[in-house]
N, C-alpha and C positions, 0 to 999 in steps of 0.2 A: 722570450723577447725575439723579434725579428732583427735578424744579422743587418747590422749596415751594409749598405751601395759600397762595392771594393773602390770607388773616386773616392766616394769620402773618407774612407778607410788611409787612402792613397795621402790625400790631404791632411789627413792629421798627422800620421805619420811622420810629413814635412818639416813638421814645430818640433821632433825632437831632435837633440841635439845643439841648438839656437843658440849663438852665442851675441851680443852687441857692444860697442864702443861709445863711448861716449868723445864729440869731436870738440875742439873748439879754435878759434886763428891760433890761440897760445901751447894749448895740450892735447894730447891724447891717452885715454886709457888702457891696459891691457881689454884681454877679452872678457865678459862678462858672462858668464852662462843662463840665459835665462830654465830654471830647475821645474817649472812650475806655471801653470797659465799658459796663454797666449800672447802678443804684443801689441801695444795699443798701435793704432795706426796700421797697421795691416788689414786692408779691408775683409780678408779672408777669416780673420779673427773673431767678427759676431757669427761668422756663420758655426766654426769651429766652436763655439760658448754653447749655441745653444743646439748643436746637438750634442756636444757632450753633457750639458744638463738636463737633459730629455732623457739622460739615463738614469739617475738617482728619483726624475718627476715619475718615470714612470715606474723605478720599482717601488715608490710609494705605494703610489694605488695597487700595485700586486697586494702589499703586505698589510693597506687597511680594506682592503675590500671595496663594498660600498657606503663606506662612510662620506658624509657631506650633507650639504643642506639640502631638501626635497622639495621640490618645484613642479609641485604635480605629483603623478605616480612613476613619470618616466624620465625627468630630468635631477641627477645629482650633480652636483656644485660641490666639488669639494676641494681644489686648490687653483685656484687661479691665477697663472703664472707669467707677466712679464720679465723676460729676461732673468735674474737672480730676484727679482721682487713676488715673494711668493707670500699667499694668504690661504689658511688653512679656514675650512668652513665646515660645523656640524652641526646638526641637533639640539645635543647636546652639550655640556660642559664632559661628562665620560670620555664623552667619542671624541671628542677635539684632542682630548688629552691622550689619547689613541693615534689618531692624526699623528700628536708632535711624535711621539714613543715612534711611529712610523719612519716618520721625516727624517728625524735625526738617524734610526740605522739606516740609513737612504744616503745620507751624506757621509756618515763615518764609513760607509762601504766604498766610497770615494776615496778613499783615505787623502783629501787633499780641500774639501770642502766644507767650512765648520761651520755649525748654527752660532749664532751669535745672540744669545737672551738680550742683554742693554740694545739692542737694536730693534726688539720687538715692542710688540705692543699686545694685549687680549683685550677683547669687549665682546660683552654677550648680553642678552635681555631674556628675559624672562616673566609672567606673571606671579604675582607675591602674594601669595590669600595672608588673609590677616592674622591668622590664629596659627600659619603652619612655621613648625622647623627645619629651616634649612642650615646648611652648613654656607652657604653664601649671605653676604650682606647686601640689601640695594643701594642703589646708591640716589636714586630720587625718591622724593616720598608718594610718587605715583602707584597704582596696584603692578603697572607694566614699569619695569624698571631698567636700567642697562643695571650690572654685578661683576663685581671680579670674578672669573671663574678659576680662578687660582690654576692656573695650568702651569709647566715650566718646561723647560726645555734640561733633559738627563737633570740635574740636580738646581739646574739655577733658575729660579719664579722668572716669570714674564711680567710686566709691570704692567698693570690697566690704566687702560687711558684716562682714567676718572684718578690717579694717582698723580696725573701728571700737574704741573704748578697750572700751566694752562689745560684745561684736559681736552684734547685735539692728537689728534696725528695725521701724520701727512703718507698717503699711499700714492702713488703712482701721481704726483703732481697733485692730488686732491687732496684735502682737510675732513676728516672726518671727524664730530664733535661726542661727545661721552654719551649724550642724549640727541643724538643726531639730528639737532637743531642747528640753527646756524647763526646766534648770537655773539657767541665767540670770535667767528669766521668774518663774517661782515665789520665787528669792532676791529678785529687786527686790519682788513682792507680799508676802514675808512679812515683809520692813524698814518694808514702807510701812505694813503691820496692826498690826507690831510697836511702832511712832512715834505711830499711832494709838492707841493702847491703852496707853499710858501717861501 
């Protein structure tokens, strides 16, 4: 890995130690230590986030390689990451499962950043010949199907989106549906226009 810039080095450094009050016309608090993180409102704080997360992104890819999805012969996609919003992509259902096995000693080498399974989601697709055995189930009764890929994160399942009561999840501001249709998506916008508008 390439050594950080000694500024940035300089500027992290800054955050430790931090202590804050809480003020208000009636009270005041002793000192609070912040132990951990950075503090909201500090505009030097996202810069701080994401280069300290750019450490754990990037020993990922150290430790899975070139795993991710193949776009051509020359482009892998394998985690694409806003901020702490991060989505793992491969091949296959193995190699994802690879991914997470990765991720997670990415973050417990953090020792301060934890995967969190109830906050995830998997979905994967696949073609389903008629006659073969697989260890996944589809979940439409199409030949190309989305499937749980049973991945989990160290000991705890990831839930698939086709589990979910609605089966939808929301990435980065967008909805993405089980059979990535948009049936779902449009009914829940036009209840919510509809509620509006009354």
């Amino acid at each position: 890995m390439v050594p950080y810039p000694h500024q940035i080095c300089e500027l992290m450094g800054s955050y430790q130690d931090l202590c804050v009050r809480v003020v208000s016309d009636d009270w005041i608090t002793g000192l609070i230590p912040i132990g951990i993180g950075v503090p909201q409102g500090c505009t030097a704080s996202t810069i701080n986030f994401i280069v300290g997360f750019q450490l754990p992104t990037d020993y990922h890819r150290y430790l899975v390689g070139n795993i991710g999805y193949r776009i051509k012969s020359t482009i892998v996609v394998s985690d694409p990451t806003f901020a702490d919003d991060v989505a793992l992509a491969a091949t296959t259902a193995p190699d994802c499962q690879r991914s997470l096995n990765g991720f997670k000693i990415a973050l417990d080498w953090t020792q301060t950043l934890k995967p969190k399974a109830s906050k995830c989601r998997d979905l994967a697709f696949r073609v389903f010949m008629a006659d073969e055995k697989v260890v996944y189930t589809k979940f439409q009764r199409t030949t190309y199907s989305s499937f749980d890929p049973l991945l989990k994160i160290g000991d705890e399942p990831i839930k698939f989106i086709g589990h979910d009561e609605i089966p939808l999840f929301k990435y980065l501001g967008r909805k993405f549906q089980v059979d990535l249709k948009l049936n779902f998506i449009l009914s829940e916008i036009t209840g919510k226009l509809r509620i509006g508008c009354s």
